[in-house]
N, CA, C and O atoms as a Tinker XYZ file with bonds, in Angstrom:
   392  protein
     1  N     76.336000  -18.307000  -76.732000    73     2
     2  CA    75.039000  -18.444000  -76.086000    64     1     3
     3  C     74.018000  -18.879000  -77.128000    63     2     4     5
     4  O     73.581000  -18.105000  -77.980000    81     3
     5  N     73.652000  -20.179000  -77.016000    73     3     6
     6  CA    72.050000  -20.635000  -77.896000    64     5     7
     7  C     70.990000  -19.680000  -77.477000    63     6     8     9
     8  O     70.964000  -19.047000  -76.422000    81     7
     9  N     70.150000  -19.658000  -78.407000    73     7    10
    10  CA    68.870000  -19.163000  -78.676000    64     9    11
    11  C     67.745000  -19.897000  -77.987000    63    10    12    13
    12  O     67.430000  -20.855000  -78.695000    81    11
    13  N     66.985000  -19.832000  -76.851000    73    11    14
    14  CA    66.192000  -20.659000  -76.416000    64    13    15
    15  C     64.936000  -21.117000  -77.125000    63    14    16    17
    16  O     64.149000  -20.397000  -77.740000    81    15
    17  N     64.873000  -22.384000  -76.951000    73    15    18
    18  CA    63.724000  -23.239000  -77.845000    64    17    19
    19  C     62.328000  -22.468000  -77.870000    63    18    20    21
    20  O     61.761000  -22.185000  -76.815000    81    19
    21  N     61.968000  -22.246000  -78.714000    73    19    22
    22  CA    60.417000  -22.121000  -78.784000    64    21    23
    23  C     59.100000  -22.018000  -77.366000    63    22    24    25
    24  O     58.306000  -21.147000  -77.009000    81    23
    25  N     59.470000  -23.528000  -76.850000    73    23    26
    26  CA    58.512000  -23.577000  -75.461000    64    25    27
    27  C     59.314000  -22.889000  -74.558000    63    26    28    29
    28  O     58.661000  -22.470000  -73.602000    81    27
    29  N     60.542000  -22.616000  -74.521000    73    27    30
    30  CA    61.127000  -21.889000  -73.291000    64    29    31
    31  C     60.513000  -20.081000  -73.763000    63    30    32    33
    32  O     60.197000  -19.242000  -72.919000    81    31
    33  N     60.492000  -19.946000  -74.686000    73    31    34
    34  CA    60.077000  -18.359000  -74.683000    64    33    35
    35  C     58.901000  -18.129000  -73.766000    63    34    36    37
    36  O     58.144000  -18.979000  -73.300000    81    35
    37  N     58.891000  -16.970000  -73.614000    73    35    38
    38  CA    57.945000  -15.760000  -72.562000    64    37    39
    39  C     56.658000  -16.217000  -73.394000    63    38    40    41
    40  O     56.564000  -16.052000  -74.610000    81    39
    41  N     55.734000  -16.775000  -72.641000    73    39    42
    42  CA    54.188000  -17.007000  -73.788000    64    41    43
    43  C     53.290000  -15.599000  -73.349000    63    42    44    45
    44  O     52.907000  -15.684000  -72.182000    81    43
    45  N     52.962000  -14.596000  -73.888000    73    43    46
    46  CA    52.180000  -13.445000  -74.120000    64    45    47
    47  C     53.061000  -12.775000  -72.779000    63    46    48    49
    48  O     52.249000  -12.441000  -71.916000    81    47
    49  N     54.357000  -12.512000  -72.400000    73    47    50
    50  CA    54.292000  -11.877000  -71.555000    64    49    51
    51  C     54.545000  -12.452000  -70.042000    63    50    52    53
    52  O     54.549000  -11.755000  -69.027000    81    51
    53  N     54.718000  -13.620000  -70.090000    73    51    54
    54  CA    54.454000  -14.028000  -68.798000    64    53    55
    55  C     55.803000  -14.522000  -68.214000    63    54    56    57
    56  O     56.744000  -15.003000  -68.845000    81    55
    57  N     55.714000  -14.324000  -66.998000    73    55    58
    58  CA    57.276000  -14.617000  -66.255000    64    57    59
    59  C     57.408000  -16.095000  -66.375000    63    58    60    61
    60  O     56.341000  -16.705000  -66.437000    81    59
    61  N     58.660000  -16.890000  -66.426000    73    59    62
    62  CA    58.623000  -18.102000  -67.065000    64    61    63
    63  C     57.556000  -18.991000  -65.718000    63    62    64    65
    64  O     56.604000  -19.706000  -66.029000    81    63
    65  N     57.953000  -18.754000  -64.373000    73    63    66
    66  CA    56.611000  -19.349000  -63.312000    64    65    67
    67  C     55.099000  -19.750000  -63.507000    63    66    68    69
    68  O     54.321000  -20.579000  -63.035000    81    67
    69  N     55.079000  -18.701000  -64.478000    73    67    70
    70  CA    53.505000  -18.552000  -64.898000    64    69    71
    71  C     52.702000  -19.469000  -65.979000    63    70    72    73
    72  O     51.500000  -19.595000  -66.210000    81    71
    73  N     54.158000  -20.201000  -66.682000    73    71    74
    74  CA    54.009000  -20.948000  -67.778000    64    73    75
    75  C     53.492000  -22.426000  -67.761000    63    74    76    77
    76  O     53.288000  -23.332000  -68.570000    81    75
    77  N     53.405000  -22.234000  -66.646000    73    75    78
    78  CA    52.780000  -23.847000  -66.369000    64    77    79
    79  C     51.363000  -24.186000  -67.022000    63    78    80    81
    80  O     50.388000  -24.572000  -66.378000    81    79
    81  N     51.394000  -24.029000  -68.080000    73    79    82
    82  CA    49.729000  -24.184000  -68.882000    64    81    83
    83  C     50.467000  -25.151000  -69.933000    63    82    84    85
    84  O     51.650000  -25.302000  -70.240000    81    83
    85  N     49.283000  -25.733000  -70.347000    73    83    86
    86  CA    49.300000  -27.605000  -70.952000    64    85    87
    87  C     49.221000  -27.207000  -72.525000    63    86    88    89
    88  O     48.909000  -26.256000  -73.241000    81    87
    89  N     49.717000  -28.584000  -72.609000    73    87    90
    90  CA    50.287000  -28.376000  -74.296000    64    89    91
    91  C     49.269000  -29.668000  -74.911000    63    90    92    93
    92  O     49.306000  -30.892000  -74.784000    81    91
    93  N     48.551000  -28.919000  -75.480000    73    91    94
    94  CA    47.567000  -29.789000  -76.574000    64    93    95
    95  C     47.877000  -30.501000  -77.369000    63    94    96    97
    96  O     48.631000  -29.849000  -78.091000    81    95
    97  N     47.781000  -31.602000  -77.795000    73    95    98
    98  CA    46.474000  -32.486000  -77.518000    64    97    99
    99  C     47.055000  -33.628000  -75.864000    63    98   100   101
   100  O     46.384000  -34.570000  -75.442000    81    99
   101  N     48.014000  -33.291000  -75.425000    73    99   102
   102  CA    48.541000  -34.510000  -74.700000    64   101   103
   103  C     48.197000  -33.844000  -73.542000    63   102   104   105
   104  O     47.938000  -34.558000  -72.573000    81   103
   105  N     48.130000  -32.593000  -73.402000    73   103   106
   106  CA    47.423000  -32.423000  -71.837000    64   105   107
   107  C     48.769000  -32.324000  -71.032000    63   106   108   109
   108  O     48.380000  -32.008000  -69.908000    81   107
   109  N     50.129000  -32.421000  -70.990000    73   107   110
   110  CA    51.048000  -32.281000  -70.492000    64   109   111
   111  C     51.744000  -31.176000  -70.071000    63   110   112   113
   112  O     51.672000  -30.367000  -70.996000    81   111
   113  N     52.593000  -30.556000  -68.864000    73   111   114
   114  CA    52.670000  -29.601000  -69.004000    64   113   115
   115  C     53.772000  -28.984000  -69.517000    63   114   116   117
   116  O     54.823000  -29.622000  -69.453000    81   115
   117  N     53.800000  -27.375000  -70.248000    73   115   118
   118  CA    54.482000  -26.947000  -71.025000    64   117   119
   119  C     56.313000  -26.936000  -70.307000    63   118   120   121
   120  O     57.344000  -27.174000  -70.937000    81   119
   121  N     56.203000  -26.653000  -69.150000    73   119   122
   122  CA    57.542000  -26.431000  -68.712000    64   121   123
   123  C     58.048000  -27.981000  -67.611000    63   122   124   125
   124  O     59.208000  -28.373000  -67.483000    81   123
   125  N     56.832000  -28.604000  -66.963000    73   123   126
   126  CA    57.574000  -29.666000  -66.425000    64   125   127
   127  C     57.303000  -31.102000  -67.181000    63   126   128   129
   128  O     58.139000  -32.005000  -67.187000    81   127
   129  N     56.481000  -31.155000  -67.587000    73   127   130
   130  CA    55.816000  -32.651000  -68.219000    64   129   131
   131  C     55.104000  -33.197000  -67.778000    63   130   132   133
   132  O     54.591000  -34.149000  -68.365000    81   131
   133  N     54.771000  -32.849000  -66.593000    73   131   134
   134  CA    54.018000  -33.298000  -66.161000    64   133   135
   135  C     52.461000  -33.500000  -66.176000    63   134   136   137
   136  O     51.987000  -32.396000  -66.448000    81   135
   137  N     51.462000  -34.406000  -66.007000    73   135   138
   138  CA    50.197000  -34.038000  -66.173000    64   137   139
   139  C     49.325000  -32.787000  -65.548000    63   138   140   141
   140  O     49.178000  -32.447000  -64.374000    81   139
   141  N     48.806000  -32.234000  -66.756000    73   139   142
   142  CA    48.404000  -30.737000  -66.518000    64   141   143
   143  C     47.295000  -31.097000  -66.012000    63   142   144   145
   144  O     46.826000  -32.132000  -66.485000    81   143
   145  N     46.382000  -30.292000  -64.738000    73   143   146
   146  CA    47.360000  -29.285000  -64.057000    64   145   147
   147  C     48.045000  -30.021000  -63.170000    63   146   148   149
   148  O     47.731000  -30.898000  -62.366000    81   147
   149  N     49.427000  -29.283000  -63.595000    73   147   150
   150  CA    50.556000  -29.767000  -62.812000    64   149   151
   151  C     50.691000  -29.418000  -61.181000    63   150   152   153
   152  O     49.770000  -28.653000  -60.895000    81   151
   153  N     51.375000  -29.662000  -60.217000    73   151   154
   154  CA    51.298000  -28.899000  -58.867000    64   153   155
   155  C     51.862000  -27.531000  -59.113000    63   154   156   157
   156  O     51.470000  -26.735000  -58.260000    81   155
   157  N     52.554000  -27.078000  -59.893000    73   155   158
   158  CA    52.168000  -25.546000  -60.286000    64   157   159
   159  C     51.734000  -24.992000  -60.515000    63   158   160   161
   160  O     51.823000  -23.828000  -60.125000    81   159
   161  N     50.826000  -25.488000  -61.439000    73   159   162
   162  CA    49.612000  -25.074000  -62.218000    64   161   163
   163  C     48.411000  -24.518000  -61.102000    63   162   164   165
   164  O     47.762000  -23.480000  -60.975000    81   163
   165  N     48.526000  -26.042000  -60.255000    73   163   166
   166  CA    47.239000  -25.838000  -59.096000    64   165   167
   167  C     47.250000  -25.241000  -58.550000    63   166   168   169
   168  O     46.154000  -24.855000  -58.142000    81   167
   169  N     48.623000  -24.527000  -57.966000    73   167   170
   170  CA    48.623000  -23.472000  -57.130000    64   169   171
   171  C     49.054000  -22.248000  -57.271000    63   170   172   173
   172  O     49.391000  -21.478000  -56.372000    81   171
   173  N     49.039000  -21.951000  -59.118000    73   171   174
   174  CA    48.649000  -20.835000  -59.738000    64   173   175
   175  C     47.588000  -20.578000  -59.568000    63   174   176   177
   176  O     47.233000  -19.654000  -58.836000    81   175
   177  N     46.808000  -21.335000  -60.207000    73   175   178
   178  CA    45.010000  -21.479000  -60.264000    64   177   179
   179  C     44.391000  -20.751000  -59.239000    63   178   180   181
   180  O     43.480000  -19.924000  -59.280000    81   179
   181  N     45.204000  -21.314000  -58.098000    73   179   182
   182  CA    44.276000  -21.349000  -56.521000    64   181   183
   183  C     45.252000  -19.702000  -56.559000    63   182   184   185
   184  O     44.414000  -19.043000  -57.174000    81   183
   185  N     45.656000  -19.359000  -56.470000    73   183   186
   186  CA    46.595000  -18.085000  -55.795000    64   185   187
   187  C     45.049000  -16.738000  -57.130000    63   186   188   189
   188  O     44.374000  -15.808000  -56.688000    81   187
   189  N     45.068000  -17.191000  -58.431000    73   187   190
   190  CA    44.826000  -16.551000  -59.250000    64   189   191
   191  C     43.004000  -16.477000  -59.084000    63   190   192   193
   192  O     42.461000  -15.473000  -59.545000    81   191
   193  N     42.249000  -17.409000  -58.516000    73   191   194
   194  CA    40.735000  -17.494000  -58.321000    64   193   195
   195  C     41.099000  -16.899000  -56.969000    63   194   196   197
   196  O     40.552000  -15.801000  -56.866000    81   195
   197  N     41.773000  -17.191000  -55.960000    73   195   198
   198  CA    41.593000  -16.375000  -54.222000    64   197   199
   199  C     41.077000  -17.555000  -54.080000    63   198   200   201
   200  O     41.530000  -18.687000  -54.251000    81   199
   201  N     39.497000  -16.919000  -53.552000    73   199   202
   202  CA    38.391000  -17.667000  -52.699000    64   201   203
   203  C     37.468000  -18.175000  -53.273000    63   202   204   205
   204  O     36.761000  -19.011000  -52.710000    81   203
   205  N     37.177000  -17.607000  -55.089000    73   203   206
   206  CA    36.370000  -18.231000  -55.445000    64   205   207
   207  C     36.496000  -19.566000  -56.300000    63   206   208   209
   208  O     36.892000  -19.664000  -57.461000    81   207
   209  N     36.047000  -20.605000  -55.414000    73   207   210
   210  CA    36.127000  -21.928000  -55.541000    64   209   211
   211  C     35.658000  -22.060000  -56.876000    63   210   212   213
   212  O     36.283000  -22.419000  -57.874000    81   211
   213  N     34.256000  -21.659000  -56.732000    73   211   214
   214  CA    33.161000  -21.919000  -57.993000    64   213   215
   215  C     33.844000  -21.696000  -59.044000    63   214   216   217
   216  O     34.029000  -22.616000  -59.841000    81   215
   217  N     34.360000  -20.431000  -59.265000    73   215   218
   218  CA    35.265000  -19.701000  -60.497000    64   217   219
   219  C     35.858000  -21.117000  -61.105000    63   218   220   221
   220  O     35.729000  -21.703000  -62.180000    81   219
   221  N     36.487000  -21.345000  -60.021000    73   219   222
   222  CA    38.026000  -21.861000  -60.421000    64   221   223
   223  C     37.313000  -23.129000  -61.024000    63   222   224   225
   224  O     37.617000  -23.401000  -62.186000    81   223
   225  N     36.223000  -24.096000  -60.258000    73   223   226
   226  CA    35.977000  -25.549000  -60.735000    64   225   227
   227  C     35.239000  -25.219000  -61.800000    63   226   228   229
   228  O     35.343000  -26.107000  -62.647000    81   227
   229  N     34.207000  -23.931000  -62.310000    73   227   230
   230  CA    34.098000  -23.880000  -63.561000    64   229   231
   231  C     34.730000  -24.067000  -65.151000    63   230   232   233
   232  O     34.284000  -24.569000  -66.183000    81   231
   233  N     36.293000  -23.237000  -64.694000    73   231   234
   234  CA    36.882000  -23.089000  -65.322000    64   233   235
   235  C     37.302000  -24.232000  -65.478000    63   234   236   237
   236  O     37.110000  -24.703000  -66.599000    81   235
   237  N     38.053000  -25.148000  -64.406000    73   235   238
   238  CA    38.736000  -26.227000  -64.526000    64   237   239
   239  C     37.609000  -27.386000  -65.429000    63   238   240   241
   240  O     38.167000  -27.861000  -66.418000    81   239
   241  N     36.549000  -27.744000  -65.273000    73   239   242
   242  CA    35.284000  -28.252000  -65.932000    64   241   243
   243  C     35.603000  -28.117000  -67.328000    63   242   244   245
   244  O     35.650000  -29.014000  -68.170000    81   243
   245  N     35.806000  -26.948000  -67.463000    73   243   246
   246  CA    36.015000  -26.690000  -69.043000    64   245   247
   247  C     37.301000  -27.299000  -69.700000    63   246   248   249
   248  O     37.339000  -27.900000  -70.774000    81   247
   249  N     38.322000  -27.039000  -68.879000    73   247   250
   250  CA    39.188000  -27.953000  -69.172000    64   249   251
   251  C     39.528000  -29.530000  -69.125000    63   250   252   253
   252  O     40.470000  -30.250000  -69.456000    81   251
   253  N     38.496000  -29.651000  -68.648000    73   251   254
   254  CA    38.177000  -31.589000  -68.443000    64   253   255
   255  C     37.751000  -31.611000  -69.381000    63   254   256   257
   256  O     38.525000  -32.006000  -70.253000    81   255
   257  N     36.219000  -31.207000  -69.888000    73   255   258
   258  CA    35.833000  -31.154000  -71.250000    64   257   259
   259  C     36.794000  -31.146000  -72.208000    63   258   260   261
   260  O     37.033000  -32.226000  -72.747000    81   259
   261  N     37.542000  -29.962000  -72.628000    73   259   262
   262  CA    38.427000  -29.711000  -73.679000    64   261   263
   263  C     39.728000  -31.194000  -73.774000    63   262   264   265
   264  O     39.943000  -31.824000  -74.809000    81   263
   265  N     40.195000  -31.370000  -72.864000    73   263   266
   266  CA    40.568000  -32.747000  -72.308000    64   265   267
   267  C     40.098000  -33.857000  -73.084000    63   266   268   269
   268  O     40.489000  -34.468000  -74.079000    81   267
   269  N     39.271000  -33.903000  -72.410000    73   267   270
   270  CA    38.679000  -35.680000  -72.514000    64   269   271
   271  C     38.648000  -35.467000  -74.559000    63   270   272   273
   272  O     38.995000  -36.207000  -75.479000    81   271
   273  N     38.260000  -34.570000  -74.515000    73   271   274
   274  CA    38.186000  -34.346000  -76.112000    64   273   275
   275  C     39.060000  -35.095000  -77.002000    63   274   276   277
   276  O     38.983000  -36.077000  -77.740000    81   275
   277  N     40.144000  -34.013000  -76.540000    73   275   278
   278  CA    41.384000  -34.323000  -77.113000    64   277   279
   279  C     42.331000  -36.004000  -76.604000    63   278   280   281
   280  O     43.064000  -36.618000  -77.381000    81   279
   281  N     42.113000  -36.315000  -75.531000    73   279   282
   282  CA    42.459000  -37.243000  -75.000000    64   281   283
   283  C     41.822000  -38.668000  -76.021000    63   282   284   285
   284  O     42.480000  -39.421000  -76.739000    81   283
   285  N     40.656000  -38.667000  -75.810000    73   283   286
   286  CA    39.903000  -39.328000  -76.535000    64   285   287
   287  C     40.212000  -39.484000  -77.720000    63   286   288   289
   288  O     39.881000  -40.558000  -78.221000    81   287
   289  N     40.863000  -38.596000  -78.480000    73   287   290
   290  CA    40.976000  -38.406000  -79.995000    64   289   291
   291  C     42.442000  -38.862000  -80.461000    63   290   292   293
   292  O     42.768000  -39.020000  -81.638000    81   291
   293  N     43.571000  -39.113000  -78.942000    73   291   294
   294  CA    44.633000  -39.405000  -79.096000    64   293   295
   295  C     45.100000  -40.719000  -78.993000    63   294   296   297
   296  O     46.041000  -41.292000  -79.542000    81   295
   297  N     43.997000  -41.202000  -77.930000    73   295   298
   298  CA    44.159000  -42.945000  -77.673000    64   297   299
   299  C     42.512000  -43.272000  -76.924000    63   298   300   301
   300  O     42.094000  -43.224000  -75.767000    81   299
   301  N     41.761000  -43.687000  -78.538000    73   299   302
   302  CA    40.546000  -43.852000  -77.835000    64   301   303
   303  C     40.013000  -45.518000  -76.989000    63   302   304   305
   304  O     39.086000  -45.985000  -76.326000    81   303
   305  N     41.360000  -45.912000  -77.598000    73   303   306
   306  CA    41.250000  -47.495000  -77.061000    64   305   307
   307  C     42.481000  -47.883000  -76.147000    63   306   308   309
   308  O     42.973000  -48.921000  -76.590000    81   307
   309  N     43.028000  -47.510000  -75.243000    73   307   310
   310  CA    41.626000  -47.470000  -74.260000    64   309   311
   311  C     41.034000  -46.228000  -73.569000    63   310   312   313
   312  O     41.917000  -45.457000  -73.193000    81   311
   313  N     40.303000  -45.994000  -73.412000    73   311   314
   314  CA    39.803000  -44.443000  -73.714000    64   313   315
   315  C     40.372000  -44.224000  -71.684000    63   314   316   317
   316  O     40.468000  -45.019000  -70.749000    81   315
   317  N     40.537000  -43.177000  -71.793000    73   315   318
   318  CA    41.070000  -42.482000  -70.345000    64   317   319
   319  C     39.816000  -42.329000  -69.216000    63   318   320   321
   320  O     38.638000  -42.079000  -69.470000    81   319
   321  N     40.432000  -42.555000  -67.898000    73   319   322
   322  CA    39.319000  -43.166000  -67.389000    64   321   323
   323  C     38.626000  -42.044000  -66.424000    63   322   324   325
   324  O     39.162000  -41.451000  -65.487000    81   323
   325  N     37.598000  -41.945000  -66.796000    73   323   326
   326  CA    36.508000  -40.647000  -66.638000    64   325   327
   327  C     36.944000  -40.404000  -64.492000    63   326   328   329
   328  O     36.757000  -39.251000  -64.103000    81   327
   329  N     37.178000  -40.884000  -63.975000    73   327   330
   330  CA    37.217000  -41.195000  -62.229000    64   329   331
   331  C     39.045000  -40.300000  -62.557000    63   330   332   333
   332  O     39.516000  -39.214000  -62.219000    81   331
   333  N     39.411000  -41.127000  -63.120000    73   331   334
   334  CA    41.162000  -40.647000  -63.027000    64   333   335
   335  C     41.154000  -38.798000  -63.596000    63   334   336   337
   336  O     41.779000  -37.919000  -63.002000    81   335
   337  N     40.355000  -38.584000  -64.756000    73   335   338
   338  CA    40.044000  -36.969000  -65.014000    64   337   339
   339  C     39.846000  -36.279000  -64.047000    63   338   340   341
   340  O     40.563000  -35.479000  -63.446000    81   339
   341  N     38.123000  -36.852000  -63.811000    73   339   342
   342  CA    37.404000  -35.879000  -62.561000    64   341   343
   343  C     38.974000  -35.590000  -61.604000    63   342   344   345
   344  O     39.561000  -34.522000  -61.432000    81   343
   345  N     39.247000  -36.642000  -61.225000    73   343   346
   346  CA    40.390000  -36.386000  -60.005000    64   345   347
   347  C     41.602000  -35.155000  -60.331000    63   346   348   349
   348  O     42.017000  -34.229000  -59.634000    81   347
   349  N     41.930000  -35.589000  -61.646000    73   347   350
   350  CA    42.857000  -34.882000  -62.139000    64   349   351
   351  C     42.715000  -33.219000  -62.083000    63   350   352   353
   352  O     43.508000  -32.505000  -61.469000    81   351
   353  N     41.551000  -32.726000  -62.841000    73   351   354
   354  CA    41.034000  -31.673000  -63.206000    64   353   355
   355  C     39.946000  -30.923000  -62.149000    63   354   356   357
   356  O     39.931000  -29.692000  -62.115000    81   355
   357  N     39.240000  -31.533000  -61.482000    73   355   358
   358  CA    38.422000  -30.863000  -60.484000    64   357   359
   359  C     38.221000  -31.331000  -58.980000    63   358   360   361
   360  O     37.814000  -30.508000  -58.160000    81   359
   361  N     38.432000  -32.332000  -58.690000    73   359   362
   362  CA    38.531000  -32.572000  -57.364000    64   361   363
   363  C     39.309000  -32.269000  -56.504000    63   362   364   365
   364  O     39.089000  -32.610000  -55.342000    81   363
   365  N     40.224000  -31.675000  -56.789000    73   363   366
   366  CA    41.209000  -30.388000  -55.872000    64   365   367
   367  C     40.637000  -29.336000  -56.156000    63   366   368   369
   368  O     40.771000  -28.666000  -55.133000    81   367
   369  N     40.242000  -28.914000  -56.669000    73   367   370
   370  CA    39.338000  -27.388000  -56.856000    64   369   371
   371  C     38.556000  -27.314000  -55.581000    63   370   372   373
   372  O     38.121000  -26.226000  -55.201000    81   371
   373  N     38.326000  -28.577000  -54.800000    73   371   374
   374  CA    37.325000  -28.414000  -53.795000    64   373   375
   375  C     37.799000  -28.449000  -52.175000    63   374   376   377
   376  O     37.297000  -28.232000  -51.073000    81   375
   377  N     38.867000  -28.791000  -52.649000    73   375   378
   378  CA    39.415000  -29.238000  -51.065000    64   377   379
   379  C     40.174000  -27.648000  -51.097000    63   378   380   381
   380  O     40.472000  -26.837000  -51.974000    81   379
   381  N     40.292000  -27.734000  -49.562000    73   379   382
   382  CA    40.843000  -26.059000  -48.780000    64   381   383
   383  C     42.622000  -26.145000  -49.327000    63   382   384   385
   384  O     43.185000  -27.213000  -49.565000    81   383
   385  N     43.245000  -24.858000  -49.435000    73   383   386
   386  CA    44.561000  -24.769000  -49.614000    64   385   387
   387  C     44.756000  -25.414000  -48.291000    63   386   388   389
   388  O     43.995000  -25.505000  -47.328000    81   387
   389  N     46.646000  -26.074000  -48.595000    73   387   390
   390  CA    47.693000  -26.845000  -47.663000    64   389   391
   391  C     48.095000  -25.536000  -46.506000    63   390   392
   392  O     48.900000  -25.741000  -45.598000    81   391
């Protein structure tokens, strides 16, 4: 039996489901690859805020910020396109759960 890699370990505790949080500077996510937040992610998020919307697009805000940061700093030519973020990071924060 191998020793599991590094990103497969338990991060602070958490059941491997829970691990869907993004790996810096690429913004990708830790367990699928996908662009964070991933559709797991989102509907961690949403299960973990309930009802409060505000909470959640605050938080997510911050992570656009922290984002674009790093994004910017990884390929600033051609720099990532501010419409494709917003979408990415907060414009599901607003629409009702499926």
């Amino acid at each position: 039996m191998t020793a599991p890699k590094p990103d497969q370990q338990p991060l602070h505790g958490l059941h491997p489901v829970h691990q869907h949080l993004p790996r810096r500077p690429s913004w990708l996510c830790r367990v699928c690859a996908a662009t964070w937040p991933c559709a797991c992610a989102r509907m961690l998020l949403r299960v973990e805020y309930g009802t409060d919307r505000v909470a959640l697009s605050i938080y997510m805000a911050n992570q656009l910020f922290d984002a674009t940061a790093d994004l910017l700093t990884l390929n600033p030519q051609p720099a990532p396109d501010p419409r494709e973020l917003f979408d990415r990071f907060l414009a599901w924060t607003a629409q009702p759960r499926p």
